[in-house]
C-alpha positions as CSV (number, residue, x, y, z in Angstrom):
1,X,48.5,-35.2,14.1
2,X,46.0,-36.7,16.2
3,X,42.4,-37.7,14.0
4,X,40.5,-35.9,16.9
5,X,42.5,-33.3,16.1
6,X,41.8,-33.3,12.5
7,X,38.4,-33.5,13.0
8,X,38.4,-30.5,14.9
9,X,40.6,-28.4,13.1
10,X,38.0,-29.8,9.6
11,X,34.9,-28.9,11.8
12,X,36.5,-25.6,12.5
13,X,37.5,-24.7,9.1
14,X,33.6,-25.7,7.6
15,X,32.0,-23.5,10.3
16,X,34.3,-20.6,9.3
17,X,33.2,-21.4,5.7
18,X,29.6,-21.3,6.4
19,X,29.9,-18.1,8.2
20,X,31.6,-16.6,5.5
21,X,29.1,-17.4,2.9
22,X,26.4,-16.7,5.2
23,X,28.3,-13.2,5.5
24,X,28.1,-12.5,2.0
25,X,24.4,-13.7,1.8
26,X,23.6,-11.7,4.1
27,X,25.1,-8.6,2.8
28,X,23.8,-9.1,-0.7
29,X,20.3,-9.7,1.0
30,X,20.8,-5.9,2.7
31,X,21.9,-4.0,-0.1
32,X,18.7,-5.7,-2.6
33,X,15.8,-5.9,0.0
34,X,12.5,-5.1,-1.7
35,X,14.1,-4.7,-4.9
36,X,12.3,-7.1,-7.6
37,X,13.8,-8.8,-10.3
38,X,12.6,-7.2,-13.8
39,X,9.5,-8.1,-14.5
40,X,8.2,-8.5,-11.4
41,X,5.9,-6.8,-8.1
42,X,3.1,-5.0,-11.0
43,X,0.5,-4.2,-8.5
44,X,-1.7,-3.4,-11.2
45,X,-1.1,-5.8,-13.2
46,X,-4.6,-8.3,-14.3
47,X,-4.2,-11.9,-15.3
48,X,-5.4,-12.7,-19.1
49,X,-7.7,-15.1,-20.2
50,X,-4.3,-17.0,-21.7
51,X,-2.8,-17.0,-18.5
52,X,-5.5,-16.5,-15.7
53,X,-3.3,-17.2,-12.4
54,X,-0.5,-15.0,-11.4
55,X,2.8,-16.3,-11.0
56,X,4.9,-15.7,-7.0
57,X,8.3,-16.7,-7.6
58,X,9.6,-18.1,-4.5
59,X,13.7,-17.8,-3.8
60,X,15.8,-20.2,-2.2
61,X,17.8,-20.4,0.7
62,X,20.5,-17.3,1.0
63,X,18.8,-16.3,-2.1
64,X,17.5,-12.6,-2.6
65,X,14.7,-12.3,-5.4
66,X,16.4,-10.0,-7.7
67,X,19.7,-12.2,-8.1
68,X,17.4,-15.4,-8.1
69,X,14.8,-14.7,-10.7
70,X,16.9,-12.2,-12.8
71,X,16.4,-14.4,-16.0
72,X,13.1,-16.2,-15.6
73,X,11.2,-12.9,-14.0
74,X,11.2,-10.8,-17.1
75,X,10.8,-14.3,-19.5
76,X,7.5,-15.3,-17.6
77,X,6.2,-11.5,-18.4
78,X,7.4,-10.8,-21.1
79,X,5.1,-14.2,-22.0
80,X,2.0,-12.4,-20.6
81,X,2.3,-13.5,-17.0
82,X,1.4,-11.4,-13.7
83,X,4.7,-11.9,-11.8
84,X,5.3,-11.7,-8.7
85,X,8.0,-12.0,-6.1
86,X,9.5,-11.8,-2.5
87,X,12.0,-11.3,-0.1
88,X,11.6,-13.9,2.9
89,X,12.4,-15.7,6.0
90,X,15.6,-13.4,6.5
91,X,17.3,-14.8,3.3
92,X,15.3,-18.0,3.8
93,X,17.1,-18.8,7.1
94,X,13.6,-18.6,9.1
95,X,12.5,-22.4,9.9
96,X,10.2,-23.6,7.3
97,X,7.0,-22.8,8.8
98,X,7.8,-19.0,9.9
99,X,8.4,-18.9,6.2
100,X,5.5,-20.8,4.8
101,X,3.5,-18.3,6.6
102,X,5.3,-15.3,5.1
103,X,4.3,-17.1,1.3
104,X,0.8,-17.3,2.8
105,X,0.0,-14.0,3.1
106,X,2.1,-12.6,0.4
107,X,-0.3,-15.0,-2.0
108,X,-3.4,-13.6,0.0
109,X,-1.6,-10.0,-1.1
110,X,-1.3,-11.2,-4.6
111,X,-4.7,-12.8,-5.2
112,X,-6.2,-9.8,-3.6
113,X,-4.6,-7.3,-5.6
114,X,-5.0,-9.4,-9.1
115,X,-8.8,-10.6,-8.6
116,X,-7.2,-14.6,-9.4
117,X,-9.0,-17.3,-7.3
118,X,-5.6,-19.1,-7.6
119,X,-1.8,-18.9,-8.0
120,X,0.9,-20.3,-9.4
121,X,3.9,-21.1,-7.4
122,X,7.5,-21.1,-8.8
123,X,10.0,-22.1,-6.8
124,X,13.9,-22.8,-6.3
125,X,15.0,-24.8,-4.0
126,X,14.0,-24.2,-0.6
127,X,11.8,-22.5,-2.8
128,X,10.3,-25.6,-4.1
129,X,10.1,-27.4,-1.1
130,X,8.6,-24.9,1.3
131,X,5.4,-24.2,-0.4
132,X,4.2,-27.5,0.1
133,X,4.3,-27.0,3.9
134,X,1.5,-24.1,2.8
135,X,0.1,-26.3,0.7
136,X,-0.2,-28.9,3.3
137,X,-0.9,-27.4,6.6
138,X,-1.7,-23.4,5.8
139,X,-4.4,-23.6,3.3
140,X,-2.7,-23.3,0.2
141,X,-4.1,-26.3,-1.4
142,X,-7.2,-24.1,-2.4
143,X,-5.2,-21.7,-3.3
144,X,-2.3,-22.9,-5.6
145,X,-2.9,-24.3,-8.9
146,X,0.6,-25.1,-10.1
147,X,3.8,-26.0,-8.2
148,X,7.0,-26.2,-9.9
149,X,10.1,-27.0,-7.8
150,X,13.2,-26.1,-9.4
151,X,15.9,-28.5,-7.8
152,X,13.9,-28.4,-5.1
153,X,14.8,-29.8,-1.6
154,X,11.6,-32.2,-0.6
155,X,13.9,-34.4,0.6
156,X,16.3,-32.8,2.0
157,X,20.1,-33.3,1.6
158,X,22.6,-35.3,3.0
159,X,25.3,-32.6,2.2
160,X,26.6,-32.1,5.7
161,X,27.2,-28.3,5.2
162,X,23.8,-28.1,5.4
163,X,24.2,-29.1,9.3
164,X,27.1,-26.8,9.3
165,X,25.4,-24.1,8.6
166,X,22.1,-24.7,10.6
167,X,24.4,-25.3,13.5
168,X,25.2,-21.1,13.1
169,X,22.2,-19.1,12.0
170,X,20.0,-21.1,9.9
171,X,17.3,-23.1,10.8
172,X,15.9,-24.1,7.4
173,X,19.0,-25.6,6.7
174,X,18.2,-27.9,9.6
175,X,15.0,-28.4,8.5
176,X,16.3,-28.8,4.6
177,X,18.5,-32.2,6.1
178,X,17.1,-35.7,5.3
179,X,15.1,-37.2,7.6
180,X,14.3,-33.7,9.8
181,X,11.8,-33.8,11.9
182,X,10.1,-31.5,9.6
183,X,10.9,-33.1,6.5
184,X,9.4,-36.5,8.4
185,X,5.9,-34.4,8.7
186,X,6.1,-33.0,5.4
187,X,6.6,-36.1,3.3
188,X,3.8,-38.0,5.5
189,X,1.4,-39.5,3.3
190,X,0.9,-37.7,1.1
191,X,3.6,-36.0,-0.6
192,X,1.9,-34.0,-3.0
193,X,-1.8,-33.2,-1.5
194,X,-5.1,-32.7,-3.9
195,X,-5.4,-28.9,-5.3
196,X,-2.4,-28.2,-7.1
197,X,-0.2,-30.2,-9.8
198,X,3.4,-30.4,-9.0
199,X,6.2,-30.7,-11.7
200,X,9.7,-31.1,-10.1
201,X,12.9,-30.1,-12.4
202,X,16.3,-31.8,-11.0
203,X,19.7,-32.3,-12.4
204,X,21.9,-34.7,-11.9
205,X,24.8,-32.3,-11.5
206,X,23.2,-31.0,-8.5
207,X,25.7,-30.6,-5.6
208,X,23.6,-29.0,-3.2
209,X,20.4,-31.4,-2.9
210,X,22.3,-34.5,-2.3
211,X,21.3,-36.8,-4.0
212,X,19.3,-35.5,-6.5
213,X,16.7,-37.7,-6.6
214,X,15.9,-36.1,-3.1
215,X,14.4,-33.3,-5.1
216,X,11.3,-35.6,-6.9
217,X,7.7,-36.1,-5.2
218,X,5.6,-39.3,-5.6
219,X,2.5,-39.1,-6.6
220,X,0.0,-40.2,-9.2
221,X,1.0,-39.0,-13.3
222,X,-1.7,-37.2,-14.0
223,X,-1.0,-35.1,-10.8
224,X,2.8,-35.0,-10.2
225,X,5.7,-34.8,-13.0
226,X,9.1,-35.5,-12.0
227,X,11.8,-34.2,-14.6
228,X,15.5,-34.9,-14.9
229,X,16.9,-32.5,-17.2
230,X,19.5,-35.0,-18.6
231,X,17.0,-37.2,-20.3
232,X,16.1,-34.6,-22.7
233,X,18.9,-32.8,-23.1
234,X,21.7,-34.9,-22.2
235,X,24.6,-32.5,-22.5
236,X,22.6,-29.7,-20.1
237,X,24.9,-29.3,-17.2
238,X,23.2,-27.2,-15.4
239,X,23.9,-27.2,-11.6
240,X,21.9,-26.2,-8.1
241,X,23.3,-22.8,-8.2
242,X,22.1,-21.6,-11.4
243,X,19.6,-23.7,-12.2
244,X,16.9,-20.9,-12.7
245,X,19.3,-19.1,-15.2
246,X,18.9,-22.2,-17.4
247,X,17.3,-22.1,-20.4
248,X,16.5,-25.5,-20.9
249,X,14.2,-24.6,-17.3
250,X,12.9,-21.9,-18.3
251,X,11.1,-24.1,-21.0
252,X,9.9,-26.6,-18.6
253,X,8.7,-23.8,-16.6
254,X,6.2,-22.2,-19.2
255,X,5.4,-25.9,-20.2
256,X,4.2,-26.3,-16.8
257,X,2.3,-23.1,-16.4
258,X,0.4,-23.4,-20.1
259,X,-1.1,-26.8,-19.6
260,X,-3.9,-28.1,-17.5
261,X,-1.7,-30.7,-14.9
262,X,1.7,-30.8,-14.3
263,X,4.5,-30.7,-17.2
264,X,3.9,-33.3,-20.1
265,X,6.5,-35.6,-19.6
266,X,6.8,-36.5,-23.3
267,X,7.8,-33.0,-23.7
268,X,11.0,-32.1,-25.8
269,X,12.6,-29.0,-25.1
270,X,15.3,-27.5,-27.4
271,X,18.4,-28.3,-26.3
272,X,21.0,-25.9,-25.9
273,X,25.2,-26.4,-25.1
């Protein structure tokens, strides 16, 4: 067979892939929209001295927030936390800044509701990544007190489904490619603007956010933690998928939240697996 042939016939087979999945995303998406994960979306719920800014979880690409945050929703309050959460971006396909605006006003909604001058933003993937564009360029530095980016993508990927898949119906996954035009504007000096602290969880098993490395922020330490899971816990094998499922996260998450500045990078969680 000819190799323009094979590349075709590989081309076609990928699209057909992506189409699938997006399918099935988008299905899942219908049949949970506006459902929260446990936990979450207490509209009466009022911040405690212990833990004075609400928490918006914020859902990555495809993602829904019930399957997303079905773990780490009802951990967070069942630790005392106002949680929140948020279907987006139709599954987070939007382009980044459609999106960004979306968390904007759904962290107006939540600061309104809760009386907190600020929130704290918990993302996964996309979810990580694209509150920094609010941060950045929609007034959310004022506004945000703690990001922490669960594999997030702020460098994007080189996995090339992720063109794949932008080449069909999603436009953040364009955007989520390294060296897009909007990651080029995002990652302009500086990465991680004054306001917030940013802690950034990766995993070296990561097979989405390629590599993962892709996923940390630079910055100064007492502003900006970058974490690979491995060097605490060297047998965690946690990948991109599941990564807010993880308990081994879920510590670095609270860690995060608890303490003035990012994560403690000294900090040991217990191991598990």
């Amino acid at each position: 067979m000819r190799l323009r042939s094979r590349l075709q016939i590989l081309t076609a087979a990928a699209a057909a892939a992506a189409l699938a999945f997006l399918g099935t995303a988008a299905t899942a998406h219908a049949d949970v929209t506006d459902i929260p994960p446990a936990g979450a979306n207490n509209w009466s719920c009022k911040p405690s001295s212990a833990h004075p800014e609400p928490v918006v979880l914020v859902n990555g690409t495809f993602k829904t927030m019930a399957e997303n945050w079905a773990t780490l929703s009802p951990q967070l309050a069942d630790a005392g936390y106002c949680v929140f959460a948020f279907n987006y971006g139709h599954a987070a396909t939007d382009p980044i800044p459609d999106s960004a605006a979306e968390l904007r006003d759904f962290v107006n909604a939540v600061l309104g509701s809760t009386g907190a001058r600020k929130a704290d933003l918990v993302g996964h993937s996309q979810g990580g990544m694209m509150p920094r564009y609010y941060i950045k360029f929609l007034g959310g530095a004022t506004k945000v007190d703690d990001l922490v980016g669960i594999v997030p993508s702020n460098h994007g990927t080189s996995n090339p489904l992720a063109l794949v898949a932008g080449a069909t119906v999603c436009p953040s996954c364009v955007d989520q490619t390294t060296g897009s035009e909007l990651l080029q504007k995002l990652n302009a000096d500086p990465e991680a603007p004054a306001g917030p602290d940013y802690t950034q969880l990766a995993t070296k098993y990561d097979e989405v956010v390629v590599p993962y490395t892709s996923s940390f922020l630079s910055g100064p330490a007492d502003h900006v933690t970058n974490v690979r899971l491995q060097d605490k816990c060297p047998l965690d094998l946690t990948e991109h998928d599941q990564a807010t499922k993880d308990p081994v996260v879920a510590q670095w998450v609270q860690r995060a939240l608890e303490r003035q500045g990012p994560a403690d990078p000294a900090f040991q969680p217990h191991c598990v697996g």
